[in-house]
C-alpha atoms as one frame of an Amber mdcrd trajectory, in Angstrom:
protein
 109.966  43.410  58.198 107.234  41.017  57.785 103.495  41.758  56.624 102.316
  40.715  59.513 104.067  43.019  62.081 102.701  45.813  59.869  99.452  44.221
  60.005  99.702  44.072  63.690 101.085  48.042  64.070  98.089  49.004  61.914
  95.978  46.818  64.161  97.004  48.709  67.270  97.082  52.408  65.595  93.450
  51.303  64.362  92.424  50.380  67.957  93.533  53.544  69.523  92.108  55.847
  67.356  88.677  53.669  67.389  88.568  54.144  71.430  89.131  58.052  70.678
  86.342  58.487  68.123  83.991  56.231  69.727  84.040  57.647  72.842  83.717
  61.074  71.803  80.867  60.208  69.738  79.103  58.270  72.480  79.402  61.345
  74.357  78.279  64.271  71.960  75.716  62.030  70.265  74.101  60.363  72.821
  73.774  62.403  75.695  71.324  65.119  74.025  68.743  62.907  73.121  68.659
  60.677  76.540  68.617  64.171  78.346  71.333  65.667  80.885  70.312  63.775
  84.232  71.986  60.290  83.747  73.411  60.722  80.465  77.034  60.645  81.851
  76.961  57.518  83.692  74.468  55.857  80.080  77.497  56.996  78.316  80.225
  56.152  80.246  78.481  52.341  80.224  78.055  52.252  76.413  81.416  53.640
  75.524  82.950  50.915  78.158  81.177  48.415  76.343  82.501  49.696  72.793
  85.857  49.785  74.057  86.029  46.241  75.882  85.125  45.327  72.329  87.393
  46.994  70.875  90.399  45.913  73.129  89.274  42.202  72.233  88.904  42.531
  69.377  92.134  43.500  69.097  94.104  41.293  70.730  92.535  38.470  69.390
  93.994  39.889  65.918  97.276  40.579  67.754  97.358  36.704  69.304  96.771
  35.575  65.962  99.884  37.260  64.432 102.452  37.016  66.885 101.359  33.226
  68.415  99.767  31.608  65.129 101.645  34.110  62.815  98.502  34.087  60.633
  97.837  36.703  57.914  94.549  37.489  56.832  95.536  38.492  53.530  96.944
  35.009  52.710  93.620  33.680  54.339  91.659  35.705  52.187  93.374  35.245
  48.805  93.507  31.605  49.156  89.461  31.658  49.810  89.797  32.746  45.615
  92.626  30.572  45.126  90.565  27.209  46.130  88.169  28.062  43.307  90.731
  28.353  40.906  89.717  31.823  40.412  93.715  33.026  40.719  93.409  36.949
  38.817  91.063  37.058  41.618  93.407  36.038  44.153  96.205  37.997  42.541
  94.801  41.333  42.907  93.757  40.400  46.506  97.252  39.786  47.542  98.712
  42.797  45.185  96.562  45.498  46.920  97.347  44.810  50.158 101.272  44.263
  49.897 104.138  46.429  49.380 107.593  46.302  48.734 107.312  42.484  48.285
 106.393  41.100  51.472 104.359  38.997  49.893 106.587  38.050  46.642 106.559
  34.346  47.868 102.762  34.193  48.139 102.105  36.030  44.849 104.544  33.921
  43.599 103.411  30.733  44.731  99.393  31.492  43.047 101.222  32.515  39.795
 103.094  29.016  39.766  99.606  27.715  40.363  98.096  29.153  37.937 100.748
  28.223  35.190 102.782  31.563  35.122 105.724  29.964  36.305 108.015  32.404
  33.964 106.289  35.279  35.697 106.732  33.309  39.267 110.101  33.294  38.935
 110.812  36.749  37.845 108.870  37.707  40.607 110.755  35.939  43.429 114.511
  36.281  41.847 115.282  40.007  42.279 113.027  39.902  45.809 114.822  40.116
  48.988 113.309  39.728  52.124 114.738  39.373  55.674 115.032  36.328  56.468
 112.652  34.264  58.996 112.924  31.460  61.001 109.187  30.839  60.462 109.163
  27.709  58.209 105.877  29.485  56.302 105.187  28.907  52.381 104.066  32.212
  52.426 107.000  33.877  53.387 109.886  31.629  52.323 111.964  33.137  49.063
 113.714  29.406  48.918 110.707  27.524  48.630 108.966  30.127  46.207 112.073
  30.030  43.902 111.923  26.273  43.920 108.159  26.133  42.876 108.735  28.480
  40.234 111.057  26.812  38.910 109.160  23.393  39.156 106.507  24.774  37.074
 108.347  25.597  34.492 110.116  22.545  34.063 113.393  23.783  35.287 114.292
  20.695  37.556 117.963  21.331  38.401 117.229  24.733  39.376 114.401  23.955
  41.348 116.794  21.102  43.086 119.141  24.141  43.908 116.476  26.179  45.717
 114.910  23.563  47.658 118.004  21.987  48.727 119.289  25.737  50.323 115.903
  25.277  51.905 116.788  22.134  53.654 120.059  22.936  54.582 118.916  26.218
  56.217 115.827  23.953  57.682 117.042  20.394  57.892 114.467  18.983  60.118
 111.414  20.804  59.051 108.310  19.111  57.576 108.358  22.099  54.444 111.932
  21.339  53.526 111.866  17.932  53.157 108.920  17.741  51.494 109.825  20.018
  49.194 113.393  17.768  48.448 111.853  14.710  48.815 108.831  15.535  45.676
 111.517  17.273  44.095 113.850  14.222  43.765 110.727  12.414  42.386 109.996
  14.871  39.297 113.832  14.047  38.962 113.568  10.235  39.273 116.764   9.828
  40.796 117.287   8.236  44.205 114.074   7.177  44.999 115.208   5.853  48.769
 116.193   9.282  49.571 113.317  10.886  48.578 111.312   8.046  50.590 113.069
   8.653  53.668 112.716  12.725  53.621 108.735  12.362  52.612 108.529   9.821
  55.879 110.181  12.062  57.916 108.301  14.758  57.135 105.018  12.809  57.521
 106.734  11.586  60.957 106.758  15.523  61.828 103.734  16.933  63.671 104.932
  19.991  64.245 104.206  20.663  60.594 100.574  21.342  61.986 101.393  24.531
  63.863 102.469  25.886  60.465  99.707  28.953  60.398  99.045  27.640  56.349
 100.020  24.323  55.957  96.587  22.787  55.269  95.215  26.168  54.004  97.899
  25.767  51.402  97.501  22.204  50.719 100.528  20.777  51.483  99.737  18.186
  53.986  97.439  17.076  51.115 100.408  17.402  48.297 102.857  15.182  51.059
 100.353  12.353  51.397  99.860  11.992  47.633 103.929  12.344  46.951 104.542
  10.066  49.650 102.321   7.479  47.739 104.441   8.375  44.318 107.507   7.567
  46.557 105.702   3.873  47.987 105.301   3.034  44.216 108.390   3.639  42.775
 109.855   1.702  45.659 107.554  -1.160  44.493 105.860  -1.464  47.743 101.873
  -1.058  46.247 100.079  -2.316  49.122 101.164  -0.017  51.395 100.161   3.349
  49.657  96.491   3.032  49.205  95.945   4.612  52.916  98.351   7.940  51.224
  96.510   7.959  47.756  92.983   8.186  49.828  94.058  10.757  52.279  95.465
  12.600  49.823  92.408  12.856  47.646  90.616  13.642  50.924  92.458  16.257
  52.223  92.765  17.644  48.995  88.323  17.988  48.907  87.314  20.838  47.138
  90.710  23.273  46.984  90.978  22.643  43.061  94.424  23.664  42.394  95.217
  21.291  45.197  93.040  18.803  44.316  94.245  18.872  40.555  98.023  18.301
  41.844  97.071  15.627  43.887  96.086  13.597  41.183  98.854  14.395  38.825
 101.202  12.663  41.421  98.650  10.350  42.105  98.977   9.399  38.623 102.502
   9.460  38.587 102.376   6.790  41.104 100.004   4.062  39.063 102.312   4.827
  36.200 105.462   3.336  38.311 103.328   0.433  39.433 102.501  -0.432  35.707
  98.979   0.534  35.950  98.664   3.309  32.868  95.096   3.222  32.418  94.424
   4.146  35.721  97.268   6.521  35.701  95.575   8.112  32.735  92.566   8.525
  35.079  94.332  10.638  38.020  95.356  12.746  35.030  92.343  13.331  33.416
  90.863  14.368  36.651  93.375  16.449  37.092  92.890  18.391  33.670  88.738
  18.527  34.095  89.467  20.115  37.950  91.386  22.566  37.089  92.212  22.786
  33.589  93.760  26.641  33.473  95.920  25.774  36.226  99.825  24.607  36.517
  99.127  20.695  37.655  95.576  20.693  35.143  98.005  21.660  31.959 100.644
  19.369  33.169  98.340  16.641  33.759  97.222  17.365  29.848 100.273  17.225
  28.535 101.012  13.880  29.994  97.840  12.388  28.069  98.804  13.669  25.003
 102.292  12.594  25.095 104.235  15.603  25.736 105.203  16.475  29.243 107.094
  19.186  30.226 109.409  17.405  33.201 112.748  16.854  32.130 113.558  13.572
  33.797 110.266  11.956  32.887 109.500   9.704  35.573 108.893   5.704  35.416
């Protein structure tokens, strides 16, 4: 069962036994000290008031689940996660899940934060039911595949994210997640062209309840760029490389990844210095972090990819 249908059971047990409480308080605190004539009907307004808010309340939390399938805990972790500050974010997430609902999350803000060993551990022995929702936050594939990413493990990361698309073949996640991976790999740069296009091409991608929250309308742009250079077309990915950086703004883990492809990108168009640049804003944003170390390594000569790309 997924967090958030436990989220929205606790959400409805919470709201019944706040209408209980609150109305009996209303009506054994309140009534002595506005006297006995009138008291009933001062009470039975107040408590109706309480309650409408209550109800509301409530199924503006329960709208938010089932319609936008939005989880405050993921919200609230990734408000620590932007900063960087990911033990922070880790704990958030670890105190509020159970039995692993939330393996793909955790595991996605340890591959972040350069634990991609631990990521990977994490997510391999996990099993979930399995969702139709094409959410990061929830997807085992897609969690595997970053984990594996991170720790340099191409060919297994290729395995995960191409289950992904096979199990998803038209949706934005899964062929952005195919199409950056095939990049990393430098193989078939056409291919991964064409599935980074048609996931740009894709605006349902947008109903996604943490696409942008997770940055990965901000990781496409910038991988779509990587793609337009190693095609050799350089005057078309300028608009990508700034919307990337844009989108990106001040989510530093985000932000730091951007310009590690970004750099990628002036690499393949024979541009190093300026390649060298992306990276070494990528290592002052977020220099603890996955794409920050990566980004270091490149500088100093020693990357961690095993097909280095052009």
């Amino acid at each position: 069962m997924r967090s958030i249908r436990w989220a929205t059971l606790l959400s409805v047990a919470v709201a019944g036994s706040s209408i209980v409480f609150v109305a009996r308080a209303l009506s054994h605190c309140i009534g002595p000290f506005i006297g006995v004539s009138g008291s009933a009907g001062i009470v039975s307004l107040a408590a109706g008031t309480f309650l409408y808010i209550i109800i509301a309340s409530s199924f503006a939390y329960l709208l938010l689940c089932y319609v936008g399938q939005f989880d405050p805990i993921v919200a609230w972790a990734s408000r620590a996660w932007r900063n960087a500050d990911y033990t922070t974010a880790i704990r958030r997430v670890r105190w509020f899940s159970w039995g692993g609902r939330r393996a793909p999350f955790e595991a996605f803000l340890l591959a972040s934060s350069n634990q991609g060993e631990r990521a990977y551990a994490l997510v391999a022995g996990t099993a979930l039911t399995e969702t139709d929702i094409e959410d990061p936050t929830y997807l085992l594939e897609f969690a595997r595949g970053r984990a594996a990413l991170t720790q340099g493990d191409l060919a297994q990361a290729y395995t995960h994210f191409e289950r992904l698309h096979t199990r998803f073949p038209q949706a934005a996640l899964a062929r952005y997640a195919l199409g950056d991976l095939m990049l990393w790999q430098n193989t078939n740069p056409e291919k991964a062209h064409q599935l980074l296009s048609s996931a740009l091409a894709d605006s349902d991608r947008f109903s996604l309840p943490h696409w942008t929250r997770l940055g990965m309308e901000a990781e496409l742009r910038a991988s779509h760029a990587w793609s337009l250079a190693r095609l050799g077309r350089s005057e078309e990915l300028q608009y990508d490389l700034d919307k990337a950086i844009e989108l990106a703004g001040s989510n530093r883990p985000i932000a730091a990844a951007v310009h590690l492809r970004l750099g990628y990108a002036l690499r393949a168009l024979g541009r190093p210095s300026v390649a060298r640049q992306h990276w070494d804003a990528a290592l002052q944003i977020d220099p603890s972090g996955w794409a920050g170390n990566h980004a270091g390594r490149e500088l100093s000569g020693h990357s961690l990819a095993l097909s280095t790309p052009d």
